[in-house]
N, C-alpha and C positions, 0 to 999 in steps of 0.2 A: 471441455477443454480447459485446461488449470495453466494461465498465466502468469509468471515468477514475478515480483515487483522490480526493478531497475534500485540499484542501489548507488548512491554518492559515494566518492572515496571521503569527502569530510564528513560525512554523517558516520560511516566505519570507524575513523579514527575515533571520534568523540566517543559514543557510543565502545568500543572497546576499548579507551584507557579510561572511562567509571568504570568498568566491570573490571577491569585488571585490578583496578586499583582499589576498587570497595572489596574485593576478594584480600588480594597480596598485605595491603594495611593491617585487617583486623589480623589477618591469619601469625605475619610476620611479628604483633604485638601482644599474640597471645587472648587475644580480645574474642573468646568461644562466643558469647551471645549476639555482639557483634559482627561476627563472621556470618552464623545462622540467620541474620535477620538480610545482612547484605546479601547473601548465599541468596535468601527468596526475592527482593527487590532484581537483583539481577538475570535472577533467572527468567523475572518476568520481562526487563527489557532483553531479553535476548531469544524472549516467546515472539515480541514484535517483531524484530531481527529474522528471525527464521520463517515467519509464518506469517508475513505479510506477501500476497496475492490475490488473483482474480481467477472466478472459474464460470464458464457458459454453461451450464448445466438446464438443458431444454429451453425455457422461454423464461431464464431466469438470469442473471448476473449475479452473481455470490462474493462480495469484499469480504477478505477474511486480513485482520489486522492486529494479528496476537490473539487474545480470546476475546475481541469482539468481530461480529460477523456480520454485515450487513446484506439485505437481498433488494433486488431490484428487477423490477419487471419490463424485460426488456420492449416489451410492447408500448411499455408507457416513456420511453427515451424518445424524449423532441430533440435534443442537442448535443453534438459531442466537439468542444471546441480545445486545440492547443491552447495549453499554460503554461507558462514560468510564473508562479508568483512563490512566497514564502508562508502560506497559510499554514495548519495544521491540519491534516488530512491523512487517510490509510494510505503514504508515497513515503517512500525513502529515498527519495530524488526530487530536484528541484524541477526536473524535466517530466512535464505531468501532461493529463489531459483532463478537459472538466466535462460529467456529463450530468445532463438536465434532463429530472424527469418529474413532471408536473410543474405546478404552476412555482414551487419554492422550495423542492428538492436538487442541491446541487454538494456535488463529490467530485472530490479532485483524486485522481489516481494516478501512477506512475508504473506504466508494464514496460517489463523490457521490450516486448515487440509490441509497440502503440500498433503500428499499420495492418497486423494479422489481426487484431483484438475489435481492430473497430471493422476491416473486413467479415468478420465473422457476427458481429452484430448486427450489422445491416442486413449479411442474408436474411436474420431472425425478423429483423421489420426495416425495408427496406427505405421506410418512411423520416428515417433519422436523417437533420440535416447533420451533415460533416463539416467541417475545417477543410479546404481545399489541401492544406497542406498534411493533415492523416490519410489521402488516400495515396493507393500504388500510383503510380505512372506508368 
């Protein structure tokens, strides 16, 4: 089951006027090599852009975040607590969740649907404490 990330409208903005504008710049200036090099930079923020999500794939959690991919074994999840904070993490939203697996592995994530994601975790190990506030009502 492949989970979309939740995205910011000010991460959007930011995030599409550099690429308007490392495009539109060189291109309008006539700057070929410049364009070409922006052309790849941008292309790579907008590999994060599109291809940042989560997928349940057996007894696994798959972060994919542009082309880095992280995996995690859902069996080994002790924690899944709500966040707001502004760290750096596979989220493109400030509206996250952090989950803990072992003793110093923690990932902050942002799915559009927190409340199905962690429902569907816990069938896989129902041993994960929750955030009273990720579950249904």
């Amino acid at each position: 089951m492949y989970f979309e990330s939740k995205k910011d409208r000010w991460m959007a903005i930011i995030l599409w006027t550099i690429v308007l504008s490392g495009i539109l710049i060189p291109l309008i200036r006539g700057q070929i090599i410049n364009l070409f090099i922006m052309g790849l930079l941008c292309g790579v923020l907008l590999w994060f852009w599109f291809r940042t999500g989560y997928k349940i794939d057996k007894d696994r959690f798959i972060v994919y975040y542009g082309p880095i991919r992280q995996t995690i074994y859902i069996k080994n999840m002790e924690l899944i607590l709500l966040a707001k904070m502004p760290i750096i993490a596979p989220a493109l939203s400030l509206d996250r969740i952090q989950i803990r697996s072992g003793k110093y592995d923690l990932i902050a994530i942002s799915p559009k649907d927190k409340f199905t994601l962690v429902e569907e975790l816990m069938k896989i190990n129902p041993g994960i404490s929750v955030d009273k506030r990720l579950l249904k009502k």
